[in-house]
C-alpha distance (Angstrom), angle and dihedral (degrees) to the residues before:
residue distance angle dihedral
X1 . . .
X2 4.12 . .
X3 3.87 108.9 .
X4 4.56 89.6 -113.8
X5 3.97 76.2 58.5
X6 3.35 97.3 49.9
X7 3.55 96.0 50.3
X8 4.12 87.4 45.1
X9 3.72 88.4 64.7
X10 3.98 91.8 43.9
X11 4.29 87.4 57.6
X12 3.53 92.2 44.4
X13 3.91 89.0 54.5
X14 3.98 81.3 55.5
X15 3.79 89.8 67.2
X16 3.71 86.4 -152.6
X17 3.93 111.9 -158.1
X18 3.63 111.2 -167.9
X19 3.20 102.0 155.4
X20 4.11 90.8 53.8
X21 3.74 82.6 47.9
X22 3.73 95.4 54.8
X23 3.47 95.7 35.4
X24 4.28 80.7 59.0
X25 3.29 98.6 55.8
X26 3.67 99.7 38.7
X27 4.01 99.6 -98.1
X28 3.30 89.2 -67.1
X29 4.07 100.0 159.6
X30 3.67 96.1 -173.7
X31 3.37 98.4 49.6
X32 3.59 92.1 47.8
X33 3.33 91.9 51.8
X34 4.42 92.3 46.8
X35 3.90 88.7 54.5
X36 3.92 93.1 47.8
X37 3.90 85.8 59.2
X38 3.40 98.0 49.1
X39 3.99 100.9 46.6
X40 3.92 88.7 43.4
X41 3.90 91.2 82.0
X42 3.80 88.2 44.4
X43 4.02 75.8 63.9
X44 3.53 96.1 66.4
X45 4.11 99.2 48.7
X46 3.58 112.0 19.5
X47 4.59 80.9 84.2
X48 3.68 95.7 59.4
X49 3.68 97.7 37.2
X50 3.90 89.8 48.9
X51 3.76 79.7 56.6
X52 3.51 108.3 43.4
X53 4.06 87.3 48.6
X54 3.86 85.2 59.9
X55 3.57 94.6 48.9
X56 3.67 96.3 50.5
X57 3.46 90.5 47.4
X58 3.94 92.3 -116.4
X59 4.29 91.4 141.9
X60 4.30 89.0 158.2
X61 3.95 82.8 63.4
X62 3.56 104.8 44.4
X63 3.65 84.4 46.8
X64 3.51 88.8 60.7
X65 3.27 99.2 39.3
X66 4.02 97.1 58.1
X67 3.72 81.7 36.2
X68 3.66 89.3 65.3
X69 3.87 102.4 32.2
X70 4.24 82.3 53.7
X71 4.11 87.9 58.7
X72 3.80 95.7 47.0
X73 3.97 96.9 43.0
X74 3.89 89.9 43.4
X75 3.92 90.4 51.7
X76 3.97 93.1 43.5
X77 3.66 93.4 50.6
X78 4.04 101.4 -107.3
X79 4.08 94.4 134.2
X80 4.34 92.3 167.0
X81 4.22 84.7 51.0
X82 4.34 88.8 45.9
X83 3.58 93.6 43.0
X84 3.93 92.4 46.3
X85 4.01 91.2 41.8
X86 4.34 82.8 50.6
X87 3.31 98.0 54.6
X88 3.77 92.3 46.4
X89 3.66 92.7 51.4
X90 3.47 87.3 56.4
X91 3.86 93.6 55.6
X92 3.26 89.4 49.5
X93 3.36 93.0 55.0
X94 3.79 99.5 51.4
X95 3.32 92.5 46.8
X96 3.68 102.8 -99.6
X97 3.91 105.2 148.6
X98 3.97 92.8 149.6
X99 3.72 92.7 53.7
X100 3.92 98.0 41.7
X101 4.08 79.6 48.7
X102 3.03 91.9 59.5
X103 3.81 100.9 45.7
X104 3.94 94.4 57.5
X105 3.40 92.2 94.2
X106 3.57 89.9 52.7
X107 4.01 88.4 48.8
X108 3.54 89.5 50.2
X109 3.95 84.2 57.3
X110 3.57 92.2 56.1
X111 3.81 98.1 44.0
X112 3.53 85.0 61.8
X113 3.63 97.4 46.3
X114 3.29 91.3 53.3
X115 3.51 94.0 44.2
X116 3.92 90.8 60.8
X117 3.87 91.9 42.6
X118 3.65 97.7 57.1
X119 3.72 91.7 45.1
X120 3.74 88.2 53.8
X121 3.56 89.8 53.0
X122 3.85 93.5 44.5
X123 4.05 82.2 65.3
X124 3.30 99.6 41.5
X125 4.10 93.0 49.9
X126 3.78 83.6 44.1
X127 4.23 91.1 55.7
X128 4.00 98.1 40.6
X129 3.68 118.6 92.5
X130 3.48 124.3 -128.1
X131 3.79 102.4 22.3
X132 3.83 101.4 127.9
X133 3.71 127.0 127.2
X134 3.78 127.6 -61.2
């Protein structure tokens, strides 16, 4: 597998849906394209923290904390990263600190997925005509 078909694959895991995401906030492009840049840093800490909140024992927080990331990637679109953050929630919630351990890798996966898909989007909502605010 080339390395532009590697990362392929890792966007499709994403399961990016725009047009859910613009049909949420009313086609509005630009605001679309606001909230993408400010959840993309929440890309790049919300895997450690998950995992240092499991560590320390803290299982309220990383509740919360997948709670939350579950909200923002359902609204923007980035069903693989809700469905992920869901399923975590629940192990938090039961209890499960081993298993949700043991899925951060597997997070940290997704993050990056996602990562990649929204950036593809970003340029792909930056080349399409017409897609201004409402």
């Amino acid at each position: 597998m080339t390395a532009n078909q590697s990362q392929q694959a890792l966007v499709r895991a994403a399961k990016l849906d725009t047009a859910a995401a613009l049909d949420r906030l009313d086609g509005m492009a630009e605001l679309y394209v606001a909230l993408i840049h400010e959840f993309l840093p929440e890309l790049d800490t919300v895997g450690p923290q998950f995992q240092a909140l499991l560590l320390a024992g803290a299982l309220a927080d990383a509740t919360r904390l997948v709670h939350s990331l579950k909200g923002s990637s359902a609204t923007l679109g980035a069903t693989g990263l809700a469905e992920m953050a869901a399923a975590l929630e629940q192990l938090c919630k039961t209890g499960g600190t081993s298993t949700a351990l043991a899925r951060v890798a597997e997070l940290a996966e997704m993050l990056q997925s996602t990562r990649l898909a929204f950036r593809a989007a970003l340029v792909a909502l930056a080349q399409t005509p017409g897609q201004q605010d409402t």
